[in-house]
C-alpha positions as CSV (number, residue, x, y, z in Angstrom):
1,X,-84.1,-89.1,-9.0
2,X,-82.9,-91.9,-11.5
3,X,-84.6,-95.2,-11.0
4,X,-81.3,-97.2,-11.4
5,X,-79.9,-99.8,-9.5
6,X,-75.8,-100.2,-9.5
7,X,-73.2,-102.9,-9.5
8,X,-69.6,-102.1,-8.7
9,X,-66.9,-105.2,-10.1
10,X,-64.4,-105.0,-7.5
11,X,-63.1,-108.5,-7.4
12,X,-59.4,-107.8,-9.4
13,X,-56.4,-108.3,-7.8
14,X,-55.0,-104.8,-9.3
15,X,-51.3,-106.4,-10.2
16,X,-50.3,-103.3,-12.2
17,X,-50.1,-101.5,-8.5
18,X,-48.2,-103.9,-6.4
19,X,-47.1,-103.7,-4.1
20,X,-49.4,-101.4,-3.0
21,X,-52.1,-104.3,-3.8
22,X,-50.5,-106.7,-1.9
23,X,-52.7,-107.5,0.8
24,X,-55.0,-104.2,0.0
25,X,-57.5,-104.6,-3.1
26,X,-57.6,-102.4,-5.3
27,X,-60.9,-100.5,-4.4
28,X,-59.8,-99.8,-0.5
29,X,-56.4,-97.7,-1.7
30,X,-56.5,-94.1,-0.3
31,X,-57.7,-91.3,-2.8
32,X,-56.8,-88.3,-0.7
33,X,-57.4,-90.4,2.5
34,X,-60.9,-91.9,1.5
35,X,-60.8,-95.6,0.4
36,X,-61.4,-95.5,-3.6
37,X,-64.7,-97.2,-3.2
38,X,-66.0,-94.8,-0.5
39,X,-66.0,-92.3,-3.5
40,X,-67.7,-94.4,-5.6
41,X,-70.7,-95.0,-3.0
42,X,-70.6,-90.9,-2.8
43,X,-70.9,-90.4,-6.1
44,X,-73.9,-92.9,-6.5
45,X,-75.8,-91.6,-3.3
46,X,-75.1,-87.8,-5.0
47,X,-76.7,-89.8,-7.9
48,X,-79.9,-90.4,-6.6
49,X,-79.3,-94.2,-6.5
50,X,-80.1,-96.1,-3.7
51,X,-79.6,-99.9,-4.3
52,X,-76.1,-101.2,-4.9
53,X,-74.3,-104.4,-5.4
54,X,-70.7,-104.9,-4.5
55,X,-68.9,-107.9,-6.3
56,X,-65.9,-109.2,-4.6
57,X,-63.2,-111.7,-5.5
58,X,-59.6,-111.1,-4.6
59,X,-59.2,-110.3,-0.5
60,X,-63.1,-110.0,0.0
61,X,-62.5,-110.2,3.7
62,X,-60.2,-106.9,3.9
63,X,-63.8,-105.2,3.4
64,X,-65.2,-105.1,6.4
65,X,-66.0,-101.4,6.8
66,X,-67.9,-101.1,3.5
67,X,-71.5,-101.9,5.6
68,X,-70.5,-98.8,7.7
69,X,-69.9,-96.5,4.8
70,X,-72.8,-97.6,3.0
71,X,-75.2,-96.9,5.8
72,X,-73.7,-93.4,6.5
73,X,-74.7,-92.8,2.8
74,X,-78.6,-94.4,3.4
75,X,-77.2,-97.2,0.6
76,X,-78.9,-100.6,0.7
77,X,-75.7,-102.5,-0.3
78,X,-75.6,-106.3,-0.8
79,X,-72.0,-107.4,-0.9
80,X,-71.3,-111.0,-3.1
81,X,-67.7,-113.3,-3.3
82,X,-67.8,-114.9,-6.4
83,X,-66.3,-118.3,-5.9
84,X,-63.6,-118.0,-8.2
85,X,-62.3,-115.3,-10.7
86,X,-65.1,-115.7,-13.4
87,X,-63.9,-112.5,-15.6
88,X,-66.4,-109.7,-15.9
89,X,-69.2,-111.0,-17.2
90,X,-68.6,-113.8,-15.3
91,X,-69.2,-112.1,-12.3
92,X,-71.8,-110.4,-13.3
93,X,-73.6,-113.7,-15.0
94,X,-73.1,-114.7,-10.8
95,X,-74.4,-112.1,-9.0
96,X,-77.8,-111.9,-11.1
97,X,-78.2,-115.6,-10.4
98,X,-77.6,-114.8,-6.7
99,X,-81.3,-112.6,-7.1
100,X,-79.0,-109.7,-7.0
101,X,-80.8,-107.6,-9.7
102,X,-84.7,-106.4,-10.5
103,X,-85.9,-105.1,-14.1
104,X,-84.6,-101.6,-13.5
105,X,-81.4,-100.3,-15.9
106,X,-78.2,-101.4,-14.1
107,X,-75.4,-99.4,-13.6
108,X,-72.1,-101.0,-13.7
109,X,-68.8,-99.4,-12.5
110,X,-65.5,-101.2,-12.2
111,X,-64.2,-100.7,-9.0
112,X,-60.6,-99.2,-9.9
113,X,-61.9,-96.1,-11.5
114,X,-61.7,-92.5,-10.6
115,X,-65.1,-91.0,-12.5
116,X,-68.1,-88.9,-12.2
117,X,-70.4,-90.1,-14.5
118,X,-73.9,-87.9,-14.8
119,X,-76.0,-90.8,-14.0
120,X,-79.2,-89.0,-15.2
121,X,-77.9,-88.0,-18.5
122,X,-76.6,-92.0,-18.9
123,X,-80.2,-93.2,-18.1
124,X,-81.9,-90.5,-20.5
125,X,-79.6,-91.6,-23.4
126,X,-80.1,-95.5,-22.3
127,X,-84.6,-95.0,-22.1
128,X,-84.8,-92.8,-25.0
129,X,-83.2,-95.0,-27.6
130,X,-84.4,-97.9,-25.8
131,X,-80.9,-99.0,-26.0
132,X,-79.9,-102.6,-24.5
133,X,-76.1,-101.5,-23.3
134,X,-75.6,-97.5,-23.3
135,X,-71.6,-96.8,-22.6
136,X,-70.3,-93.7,-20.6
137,X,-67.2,-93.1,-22.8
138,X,-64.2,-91.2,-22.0
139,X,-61.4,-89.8,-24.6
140,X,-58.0,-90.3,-24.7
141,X,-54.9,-89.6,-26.5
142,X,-53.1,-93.1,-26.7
143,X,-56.1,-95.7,-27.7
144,X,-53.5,-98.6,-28.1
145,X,-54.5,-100.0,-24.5
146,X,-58.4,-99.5,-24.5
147,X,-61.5,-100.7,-26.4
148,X,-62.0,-97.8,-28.7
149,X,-65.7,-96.9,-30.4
150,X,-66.8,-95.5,-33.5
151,X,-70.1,-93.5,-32.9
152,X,-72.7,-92.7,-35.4
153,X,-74.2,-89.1,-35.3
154,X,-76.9,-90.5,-33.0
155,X,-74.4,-92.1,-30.3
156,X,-75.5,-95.4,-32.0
157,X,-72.1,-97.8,-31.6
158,X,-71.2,-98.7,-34.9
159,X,-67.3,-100.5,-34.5
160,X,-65.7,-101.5,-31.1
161,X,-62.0,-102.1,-31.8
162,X,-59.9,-104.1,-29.1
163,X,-56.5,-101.9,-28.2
164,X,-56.0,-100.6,-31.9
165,X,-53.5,-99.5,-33.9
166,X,-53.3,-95.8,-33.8
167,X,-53.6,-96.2,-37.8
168,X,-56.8,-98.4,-37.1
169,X,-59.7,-95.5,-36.2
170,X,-59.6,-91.5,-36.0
171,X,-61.7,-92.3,-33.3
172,X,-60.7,-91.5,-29.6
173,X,-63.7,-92.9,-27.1
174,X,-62.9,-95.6,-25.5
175,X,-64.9,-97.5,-22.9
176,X,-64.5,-96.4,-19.8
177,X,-65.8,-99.3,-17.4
178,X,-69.1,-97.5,-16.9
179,X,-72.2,-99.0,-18.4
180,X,-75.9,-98.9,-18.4
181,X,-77.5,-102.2,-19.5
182,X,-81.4,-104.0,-19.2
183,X,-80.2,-106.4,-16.9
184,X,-82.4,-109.4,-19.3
185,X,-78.7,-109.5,-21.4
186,X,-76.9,-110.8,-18.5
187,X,-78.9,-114.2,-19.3
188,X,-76.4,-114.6,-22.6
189,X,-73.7,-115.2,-20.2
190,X,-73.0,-118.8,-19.5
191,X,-73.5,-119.5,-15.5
192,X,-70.9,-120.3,-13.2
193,X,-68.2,-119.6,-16.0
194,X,-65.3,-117.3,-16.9
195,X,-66.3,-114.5,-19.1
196,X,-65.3,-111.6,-20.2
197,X,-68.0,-109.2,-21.5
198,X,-65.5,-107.1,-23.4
199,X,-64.1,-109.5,-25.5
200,X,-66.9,-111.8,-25.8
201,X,-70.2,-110.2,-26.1
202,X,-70.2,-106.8,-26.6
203,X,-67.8,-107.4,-29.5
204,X,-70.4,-110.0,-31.2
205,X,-73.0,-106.9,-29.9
206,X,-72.0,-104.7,-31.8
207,X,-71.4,-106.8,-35.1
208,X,-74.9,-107.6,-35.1
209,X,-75.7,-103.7,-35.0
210,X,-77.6,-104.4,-31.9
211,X,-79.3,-101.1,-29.8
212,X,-76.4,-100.0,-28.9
213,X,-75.7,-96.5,-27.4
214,X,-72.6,-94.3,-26.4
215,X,-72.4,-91.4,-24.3
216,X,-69.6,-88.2,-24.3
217,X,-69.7,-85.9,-21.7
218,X,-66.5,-84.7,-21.0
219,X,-67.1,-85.8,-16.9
220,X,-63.6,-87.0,-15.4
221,X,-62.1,-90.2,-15.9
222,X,-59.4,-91.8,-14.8
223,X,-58.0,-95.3,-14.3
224,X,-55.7,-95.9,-11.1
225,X,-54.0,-98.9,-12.4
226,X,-50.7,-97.5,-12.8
227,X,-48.5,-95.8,-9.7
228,X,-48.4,-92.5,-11.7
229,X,-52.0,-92.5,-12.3
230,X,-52.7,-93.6,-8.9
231,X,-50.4,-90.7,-7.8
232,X,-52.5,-88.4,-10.6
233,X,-55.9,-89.0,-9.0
234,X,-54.7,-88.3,-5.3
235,X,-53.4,-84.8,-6.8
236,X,-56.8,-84.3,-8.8
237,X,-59.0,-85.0,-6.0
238,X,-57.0,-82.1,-3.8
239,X,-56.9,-79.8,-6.6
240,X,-60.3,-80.0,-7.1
241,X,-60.3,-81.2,-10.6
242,X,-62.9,-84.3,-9.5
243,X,-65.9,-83.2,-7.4
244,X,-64.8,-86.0,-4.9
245,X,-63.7,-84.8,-1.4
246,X,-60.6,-85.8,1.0
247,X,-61.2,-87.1,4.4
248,X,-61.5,-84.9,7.4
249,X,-62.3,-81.1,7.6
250,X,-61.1,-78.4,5.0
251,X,-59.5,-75.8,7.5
252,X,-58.4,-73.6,4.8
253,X,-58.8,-73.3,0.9
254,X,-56.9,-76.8,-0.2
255,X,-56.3,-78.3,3.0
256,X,-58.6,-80.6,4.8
257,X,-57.4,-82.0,8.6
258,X,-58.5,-84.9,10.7
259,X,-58.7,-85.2,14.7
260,X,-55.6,-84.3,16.7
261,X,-53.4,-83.0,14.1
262,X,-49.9,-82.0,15.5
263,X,-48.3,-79.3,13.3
264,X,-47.2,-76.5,15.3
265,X,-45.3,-73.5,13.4
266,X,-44.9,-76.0,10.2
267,X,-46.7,-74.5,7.3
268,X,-48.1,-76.6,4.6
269,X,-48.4,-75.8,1.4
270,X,-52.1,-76.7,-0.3
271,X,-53.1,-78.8,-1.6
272,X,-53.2,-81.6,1.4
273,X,-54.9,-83.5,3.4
274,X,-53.7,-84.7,7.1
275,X,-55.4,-87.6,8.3
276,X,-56.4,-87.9,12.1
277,X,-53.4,-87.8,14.5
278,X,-50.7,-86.9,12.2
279,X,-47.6,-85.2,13.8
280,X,-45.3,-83.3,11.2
281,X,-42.3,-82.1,13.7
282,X,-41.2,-78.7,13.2
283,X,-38.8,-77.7,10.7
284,X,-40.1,-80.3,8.2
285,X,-41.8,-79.3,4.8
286,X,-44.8,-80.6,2.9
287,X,-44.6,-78.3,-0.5
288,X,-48.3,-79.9,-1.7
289,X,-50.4,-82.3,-3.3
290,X,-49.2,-85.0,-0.1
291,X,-51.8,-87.0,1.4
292,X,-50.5,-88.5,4.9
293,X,-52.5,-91.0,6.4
294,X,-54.1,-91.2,9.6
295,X,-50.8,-91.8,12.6
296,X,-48.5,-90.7,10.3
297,X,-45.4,-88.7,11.7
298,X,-43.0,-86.6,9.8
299,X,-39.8,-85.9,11.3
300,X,-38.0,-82.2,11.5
301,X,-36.2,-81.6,8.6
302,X,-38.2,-84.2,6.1
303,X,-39.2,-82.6,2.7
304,X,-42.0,-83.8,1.2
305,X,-44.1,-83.7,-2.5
306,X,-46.4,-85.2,-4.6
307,X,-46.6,-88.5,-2.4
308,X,-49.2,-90.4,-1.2
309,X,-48.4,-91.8,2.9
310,X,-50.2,-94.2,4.0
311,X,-51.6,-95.2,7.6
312,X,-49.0,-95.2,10.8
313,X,-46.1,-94.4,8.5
314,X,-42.6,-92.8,10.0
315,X,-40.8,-90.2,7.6
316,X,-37.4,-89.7,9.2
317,X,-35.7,-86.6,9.8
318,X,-34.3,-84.9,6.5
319,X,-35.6,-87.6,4.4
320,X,-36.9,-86.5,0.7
321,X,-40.3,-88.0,-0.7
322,X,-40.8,-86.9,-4.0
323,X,-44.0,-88.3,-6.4
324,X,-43.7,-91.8,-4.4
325,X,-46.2,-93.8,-2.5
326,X,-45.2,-95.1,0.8
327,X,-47.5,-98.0,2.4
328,X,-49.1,-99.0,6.0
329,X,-46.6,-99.5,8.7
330,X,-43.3,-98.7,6.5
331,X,-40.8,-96.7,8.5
332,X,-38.3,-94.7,6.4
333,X,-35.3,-93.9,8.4
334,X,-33.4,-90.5,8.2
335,X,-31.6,-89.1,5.5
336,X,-32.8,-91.0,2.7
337,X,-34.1,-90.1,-1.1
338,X,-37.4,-91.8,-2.4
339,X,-38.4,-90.8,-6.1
340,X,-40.7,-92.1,-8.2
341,X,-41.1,-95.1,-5.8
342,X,-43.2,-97.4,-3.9
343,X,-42.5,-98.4,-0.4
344,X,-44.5,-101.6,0.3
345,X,-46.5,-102.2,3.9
346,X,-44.8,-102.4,6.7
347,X,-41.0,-102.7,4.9
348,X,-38.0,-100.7,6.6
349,X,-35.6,-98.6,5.0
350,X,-32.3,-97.5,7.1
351,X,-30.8,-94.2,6.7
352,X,-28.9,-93.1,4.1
353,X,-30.7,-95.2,1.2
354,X,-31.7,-93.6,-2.0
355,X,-34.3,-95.1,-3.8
356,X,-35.7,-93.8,-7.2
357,X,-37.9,-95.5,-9.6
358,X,-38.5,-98.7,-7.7
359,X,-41.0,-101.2,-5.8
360,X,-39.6,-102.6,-2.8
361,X,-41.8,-104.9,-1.4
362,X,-43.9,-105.4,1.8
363,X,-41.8,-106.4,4.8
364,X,-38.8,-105.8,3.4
365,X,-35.7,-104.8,5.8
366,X,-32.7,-102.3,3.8
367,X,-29.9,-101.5,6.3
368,X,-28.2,-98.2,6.2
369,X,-26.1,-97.4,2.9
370,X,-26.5,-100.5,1.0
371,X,-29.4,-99.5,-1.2
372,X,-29.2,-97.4,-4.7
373,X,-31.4,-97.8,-7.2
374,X,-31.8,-95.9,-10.2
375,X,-34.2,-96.2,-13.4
């Protein structure tokens, strides 16, 4: 069992996703009906780790329940608002000076990330080179939006490059906003400021060829920032392609069910996930990878697909959701078309709207008819 204590950043106000992010940071949005960061405490319990620190900015107060899940787990969790955005190291620089940390090797984990980093394999990597900052890297194909590294044979960092050209570096590891650090470097960060520890010290880090260390694994990674990768990592938790479970109870190969589920003679196809007291009236369709949140009904005749439903949603009767995501309290009246949209809390969309590759925002009120939107 890794000696390792663990900081999750999860203070960001996630503006990429709005409005899903509204009112709901970024680290409680639904991955196959589990809040993003219940996951994450999972995956660090699975770990072996037992001490973790959440850092909280934006909405802090909407994360109430986090004790709850933490105990479930046998987590000792201490939860800290910084009192202003203070960028990554920043926050970090804020949480050690609240006596948040020991002398063990920290693990930090961003908060908005879909990963399963092999914790043991991080720390062996970290002790063995008696490395100051070891990096759990992931590879992609388009390095022009990440902080890409050039590895020596060793795994010793020799170049970080901020969003390069694709002309720049062969090289496709890019950080992946999972780290292993001595928690001593945190003193370089100035107290009480804003800092960013990508663009300010680990650059100057690595210039100065200090210890350290990168790590390739090929475990999954995957940032939720965007509504199709949001959508992606709902469909890769269902298919199995991330050893991170859905809420409730598998009742067959690919489709777990909460309490009082109401789907008589309506087959689903896998994979879903039903949360508790769903309804999904008869003569309605789900043709897979849908996640429909706990109260949610689903009128006869509705067809849905790749979507993600959130909490005491109404689908209405021979409405089409197709790759959209559909928030908290929205009611979707009959015979309308989402695609490749995002419906935000609460809003109201009459019948016979046809939505398809847009936001619409919490709240909002679309009577009958008088909507068509197209990319």
């Amino acid at each position: 069992m890794p000696d390792v204590q663990a900081v999750i950043l999860a203070g960001g106000k996630g503006t990429r996703l709005r409005p899903v992010t509204a009112e709901l940071p970024k680290p409680l949005i639904p991955i196959a009906n589990r809040p993003l960061i219940d996951h994450q405490l999972r995956h660090l319990a699975a770990s072996g780790i037992r001490d973790v620190t959440l850092a909280l900015g934006y909405n802090a107060d909407r994360f109430g329940r986090v004790d709850e899940m933490a105990g479930d787990l046998d987590l000792r969790l201490r939860i800290i608002v910084e009192p202003r955005p203070l960028g990554t190291g920043g926050a970090l620089r804020w949480c050690a000076d609240q006596g948040a940390f020991d002398d063990r090797p920290l693990l930090w984990m961003n908060g908005d990330v879909v990963a399963t980093p092999d914790v043991a394999a991080l720390l062996d990597v970290h002790t063995g080179h008696q490395s100051v900052l070891t990096l759990w890297l992931t590879s992609v194909r388009d390095v022009s939006e990440f902080g890409v590294l050039e590895l020596a044979a060793d795994g010793h960092v020799e170049q970080f490059l901020e969003k390069p050209a694709p002309e720049e570096t062969d090289s496709h590891l890019v950080n992946a906003g999972i780290l292993m650090m001595e928690p001593s470097l945190l003193q370089r960060i100035p107290s009480d400021t804003f800092f960013s520890f990508e663009q300010a010290l680990l650059p100057a880090m690595v210039k100065q060829g200090e210890a350290l260390y990168g790590l390739f694994d090929g475990g999954y990674w995957l940032d939720t920032g965007r509504p199709r990768d949001y959508l992606a990592a709902n469909r890769h938790v269902l298919e199995g392609r991330v050893d991170w479970l859905p809420a409730g109870t598998r009742t067959q190969d690919g489709l777990w069910e909460g309490k009082g589920v109401q789907r008589a003679a309506v087959g689903v196809i896998q994979p879903a996930v039903l949360g508790d007291e769903v309804v999904i009236e008869e003569g309605a369709q789900v043709f897979g990878r849908v996640a429909l949140g706990r109260g949610t009904v689903v009128r006869a005749g509705a067809q849905l697909e790749d979507c993600v439903i959130f909490d005491e949603v109404e689908i209405g009767a021979d409405s089409e959701v197709f790759g959209s995501v559909v928030c908290s309290g929205a009611r979707i009246g009959a015979n309308v078309t989402l695609e490749g949209s995002i419906v935000g809390a609460r809003a109201s969309v009459g019948p016979r709207n046809e939505l398809r590759h847009t936001r619409l925002a919490r709240d909002v009120e679309v009577a009958t008819g008088t909507l068509i939107v197209d990319r």
